[in-house]
C-alpha positions in Angstrom: 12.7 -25.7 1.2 13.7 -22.3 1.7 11.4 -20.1 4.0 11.2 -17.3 1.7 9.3 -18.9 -1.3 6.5 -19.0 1.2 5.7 -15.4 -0.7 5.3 -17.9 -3.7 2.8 -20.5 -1.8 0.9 -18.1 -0.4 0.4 -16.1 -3.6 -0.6 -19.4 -5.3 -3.1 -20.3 -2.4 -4.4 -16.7 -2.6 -5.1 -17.0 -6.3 -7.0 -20.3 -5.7 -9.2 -19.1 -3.1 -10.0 -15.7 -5.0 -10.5 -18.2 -8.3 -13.0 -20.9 -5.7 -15.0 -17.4 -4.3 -15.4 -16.1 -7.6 -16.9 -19.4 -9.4 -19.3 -19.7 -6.0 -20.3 -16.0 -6.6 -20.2 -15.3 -10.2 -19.4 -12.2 -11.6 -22.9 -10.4 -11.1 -22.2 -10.2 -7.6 -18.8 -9.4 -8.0 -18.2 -6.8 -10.4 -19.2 -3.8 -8.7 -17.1 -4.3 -5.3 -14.3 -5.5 -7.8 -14.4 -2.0 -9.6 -15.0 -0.6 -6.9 -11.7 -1.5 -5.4 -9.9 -1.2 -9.0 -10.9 2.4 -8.9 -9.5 3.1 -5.7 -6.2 1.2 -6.0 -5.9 3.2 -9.9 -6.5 6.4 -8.1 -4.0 5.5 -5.5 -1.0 5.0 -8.1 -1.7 8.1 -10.2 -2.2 10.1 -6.6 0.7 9.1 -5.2 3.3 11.2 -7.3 1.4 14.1 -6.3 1.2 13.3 -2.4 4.7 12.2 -2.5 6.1 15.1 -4.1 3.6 17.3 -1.4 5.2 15.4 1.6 9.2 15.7 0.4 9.1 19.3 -0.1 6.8 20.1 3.1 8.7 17.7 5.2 11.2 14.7 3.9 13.4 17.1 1.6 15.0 19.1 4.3 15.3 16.2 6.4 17.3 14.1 3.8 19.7 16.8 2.9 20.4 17.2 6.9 20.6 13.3 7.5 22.9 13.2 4.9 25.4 16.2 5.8 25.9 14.3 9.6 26.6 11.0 8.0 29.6 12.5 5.6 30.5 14.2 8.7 29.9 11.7 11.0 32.1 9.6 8.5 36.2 9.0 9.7 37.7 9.0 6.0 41.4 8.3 7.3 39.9 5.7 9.5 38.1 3.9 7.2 41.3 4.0 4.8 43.6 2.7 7.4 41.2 0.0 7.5 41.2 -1.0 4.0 44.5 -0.9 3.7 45.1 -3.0 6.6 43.2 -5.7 5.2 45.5 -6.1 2.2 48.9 -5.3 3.8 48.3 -6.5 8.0 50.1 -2.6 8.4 48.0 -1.0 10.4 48.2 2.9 9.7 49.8 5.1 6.7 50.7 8.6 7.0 48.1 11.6 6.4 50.7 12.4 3.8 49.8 9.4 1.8 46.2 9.2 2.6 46.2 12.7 1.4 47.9 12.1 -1.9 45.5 9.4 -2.8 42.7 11.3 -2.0 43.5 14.4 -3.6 43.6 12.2 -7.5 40.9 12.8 -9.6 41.3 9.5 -11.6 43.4 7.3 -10.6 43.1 6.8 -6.6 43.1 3.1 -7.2 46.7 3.4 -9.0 48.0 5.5 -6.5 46.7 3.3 -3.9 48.3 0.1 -5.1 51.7 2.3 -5.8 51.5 2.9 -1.8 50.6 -1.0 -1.4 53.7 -2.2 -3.2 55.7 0.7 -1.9 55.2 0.2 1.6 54.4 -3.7 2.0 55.4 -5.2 -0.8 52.8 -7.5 -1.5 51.7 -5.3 -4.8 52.5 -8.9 -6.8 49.4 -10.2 -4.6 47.0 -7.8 -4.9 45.6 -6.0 -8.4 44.5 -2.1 -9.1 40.6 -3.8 -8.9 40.8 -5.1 -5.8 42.4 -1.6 -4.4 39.1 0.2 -6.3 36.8 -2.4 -4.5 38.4 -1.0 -1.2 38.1 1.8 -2.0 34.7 1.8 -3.3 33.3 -0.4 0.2 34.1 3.2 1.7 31.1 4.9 0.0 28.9 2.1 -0.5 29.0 0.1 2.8 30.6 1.9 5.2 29.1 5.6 3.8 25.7 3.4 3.3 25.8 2.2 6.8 26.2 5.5 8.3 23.0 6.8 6.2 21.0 3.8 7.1 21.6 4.9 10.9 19.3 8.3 10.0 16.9 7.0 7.2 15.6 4.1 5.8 18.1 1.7 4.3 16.4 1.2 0.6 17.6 -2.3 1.1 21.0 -1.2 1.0 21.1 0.4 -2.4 21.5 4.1 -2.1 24.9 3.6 -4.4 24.5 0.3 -6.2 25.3 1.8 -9.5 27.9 4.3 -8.5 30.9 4.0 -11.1 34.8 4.7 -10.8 34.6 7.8 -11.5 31.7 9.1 -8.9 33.3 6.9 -6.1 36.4 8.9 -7.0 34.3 12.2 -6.8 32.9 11.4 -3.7 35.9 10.2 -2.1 37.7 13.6 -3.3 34.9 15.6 -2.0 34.4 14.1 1.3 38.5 14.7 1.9 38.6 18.7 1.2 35.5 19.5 1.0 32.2 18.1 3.4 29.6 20.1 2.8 29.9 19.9 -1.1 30.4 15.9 -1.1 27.2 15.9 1.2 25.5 17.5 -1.3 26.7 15.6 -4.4 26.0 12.9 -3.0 21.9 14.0 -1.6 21.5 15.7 -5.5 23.3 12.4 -7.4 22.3 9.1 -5.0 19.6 9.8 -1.8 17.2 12.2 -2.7 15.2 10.4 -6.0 15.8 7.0 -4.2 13.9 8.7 -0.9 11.1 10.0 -3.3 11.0 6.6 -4.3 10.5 5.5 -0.9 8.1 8.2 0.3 6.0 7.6 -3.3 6.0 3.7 -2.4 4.3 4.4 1.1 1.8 6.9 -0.2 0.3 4.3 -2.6 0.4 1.5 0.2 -1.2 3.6 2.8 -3.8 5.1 0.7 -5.0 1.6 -1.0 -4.7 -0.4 1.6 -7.3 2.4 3.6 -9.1 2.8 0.4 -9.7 -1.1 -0.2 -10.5 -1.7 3.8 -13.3 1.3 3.8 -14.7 -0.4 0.3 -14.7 -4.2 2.2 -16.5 -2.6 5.0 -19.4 -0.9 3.3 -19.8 -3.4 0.7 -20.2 -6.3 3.3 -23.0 -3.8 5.1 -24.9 -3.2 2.2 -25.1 -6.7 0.8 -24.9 -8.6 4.0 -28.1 -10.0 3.0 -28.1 -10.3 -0.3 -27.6 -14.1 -1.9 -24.4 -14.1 -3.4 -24.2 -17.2 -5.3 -23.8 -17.7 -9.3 -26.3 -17.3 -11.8 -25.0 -20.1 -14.0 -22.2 -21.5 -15.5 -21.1 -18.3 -17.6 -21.5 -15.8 -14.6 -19.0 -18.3 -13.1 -16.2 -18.5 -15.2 -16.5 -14.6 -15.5 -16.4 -14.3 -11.8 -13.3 -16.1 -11.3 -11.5 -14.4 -14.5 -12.6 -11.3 -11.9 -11.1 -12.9 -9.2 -7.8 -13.7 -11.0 -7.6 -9.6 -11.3 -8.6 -9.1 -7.7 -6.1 -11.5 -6.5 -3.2 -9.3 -8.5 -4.3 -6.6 -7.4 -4.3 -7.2 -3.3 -1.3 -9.9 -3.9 0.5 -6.4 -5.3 -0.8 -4.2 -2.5 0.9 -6.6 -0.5 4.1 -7.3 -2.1 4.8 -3.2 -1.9 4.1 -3.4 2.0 6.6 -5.9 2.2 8.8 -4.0 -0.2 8.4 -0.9 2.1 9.2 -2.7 5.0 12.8 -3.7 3.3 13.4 -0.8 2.2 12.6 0.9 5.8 15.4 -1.6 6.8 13.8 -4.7 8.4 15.9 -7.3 8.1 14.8 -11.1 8.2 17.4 -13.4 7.1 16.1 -15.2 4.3 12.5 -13.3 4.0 13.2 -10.0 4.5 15.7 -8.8 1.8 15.5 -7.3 -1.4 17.8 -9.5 -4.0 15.6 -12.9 -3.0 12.6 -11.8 -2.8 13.5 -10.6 -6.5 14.8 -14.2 -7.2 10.9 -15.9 -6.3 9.1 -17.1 -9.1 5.7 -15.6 -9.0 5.9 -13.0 -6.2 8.6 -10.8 -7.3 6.8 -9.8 -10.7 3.9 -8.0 -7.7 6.9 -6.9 -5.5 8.7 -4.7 -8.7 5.5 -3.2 -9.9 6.5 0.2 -8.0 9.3 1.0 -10.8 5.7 2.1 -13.2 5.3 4.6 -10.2 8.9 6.4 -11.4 7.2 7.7 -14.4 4.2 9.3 -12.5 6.1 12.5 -10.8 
């Protein structure tokens, strides 16, 4: 059994439990505390867009755009070109004079770069124009990506997922004449909404998860001696439909801190990392419920 669908046994276990309390206490003992906490976490979502937006401008924004200007820097273009190009011809270096004339296209660097393939190795029959692109495109979106991930948080590795041909061409183009534009292309088109994102996501975890606590804490002071049992069979079966809700809501909670600890780049093989947790059954519907927060900025 793999180790990461323990997300899925321990959200199943979790609903159990809050189903068991919630029959045991019925929903007249319940309900307030459950609003209660409904209220904060609802407050928390709607607030967050706000907060985040506070913090990026105040602090993140500048931050991002800097972080982002070093890694295009930082960045060996001809170096990582060499490389590519070694892996599909075993020659290890072209001329800047090449390089350059590939780089310089606006639309078809992929052509160009199989032209100099064939031209200069002779293995053109071998190799297609896509697997040049995909070379070609590794540049931006692992070797660029890894150079980002070194000065902010990784977002699992997905700063330029969706980048097409013709942006990786762009950014290619832009990063070869022209740094300081490509840097920020690339901040305006791919790493600034994703680090909103990211800075939104921890808002709403930080301020329910302090929220919730402060709510647990006063609420098990004020009725510490109050008898907490059901009132009969009805009260029951509301209080575990209440505790079906409670459980979604701190099983969510949850399943965002674990998203913001993958998207701040820990890295667990098998548990830690974004595409399975998003192939579990039951947990991945709690861990995606931050893409409603995109709509609240």
């Amino acid at each position: 059994m793999k180790i990461v669908w323990c997300f899925d046994i321990i959200a199943v276990l979790l609903f159990i439990c809050f189903i068991v309390q919630g029959i045991k206490r019925g929903f007249s003992n319940l309900i307030v505390h459950s609003a209660v906490n409904w209220v904060f976490v609802i407050i928390s979502f709607f607030m967050s867009g706000i907060l985040a937006e506070t913090l990026y401008e105040s602090f993140a924004g500048d931050t991002v755009q800097l972080s982002v200007e070093e890694s295009v820097e930082n960045l060996n273009l001809e170096e990582e070109f060499n490389k590519a190009y070694s892996e599909l011809t075993l020659i290890e270096t072209v001329s800047e004079k090449e390089i350059s004339r590939i780089f310089t296209a606006e639309d078809d660097m992929d052509r160009r770069f199989w032209n100099l393939v064939n031209t200069t190795s002779g293995v053109g029959d071998q190799i297609t124009e896509e697997e040049c692109y995909v070379k070609l495109n590794n540049i931006i979106k692992v070797s660029l990506q890894e150079c980002i991930s070194e000065k902010l948080p990784s977002y699992a590795g997905k700063y330029f997922e969706n980048t097409d041909r013709e942006q990786t061409f762009r950014i290619l183009n832009m990063m070869y004449s022209d740094k300081k534009k490509a840097a920020n292309y690339i901040a305006d088109n791919f790493i600034n909404e994703k680090m909103f994102h990211f800075v939104q996501l921890v808002s709403f975890v930080v301020s329910a998860m302090v929220l919730m606590i402060v709510s647990n804490i006063i609420f098990s002071l004020v009725f510490r001696n109050k008898d907490m049992t059901s009132g009969g069979t009805a009260d029951s079966i509301l209080g575990a439909v209440t505790e079906v809700l409670n459980a979604v809501m701190m099983i969510t909670v949850f399943a965002l801190l674990v998203k913001t600890a993958v998207y701040s780049g820990a890295e667990i093989n098998g548990i830690m990392d974004d595409d399975v947790l998003n192939s579990l059954y039951i947990f991945r519907f709690m861990y995606n419920a931050d893409k409603y927060m995109l709509n609240f900025r």
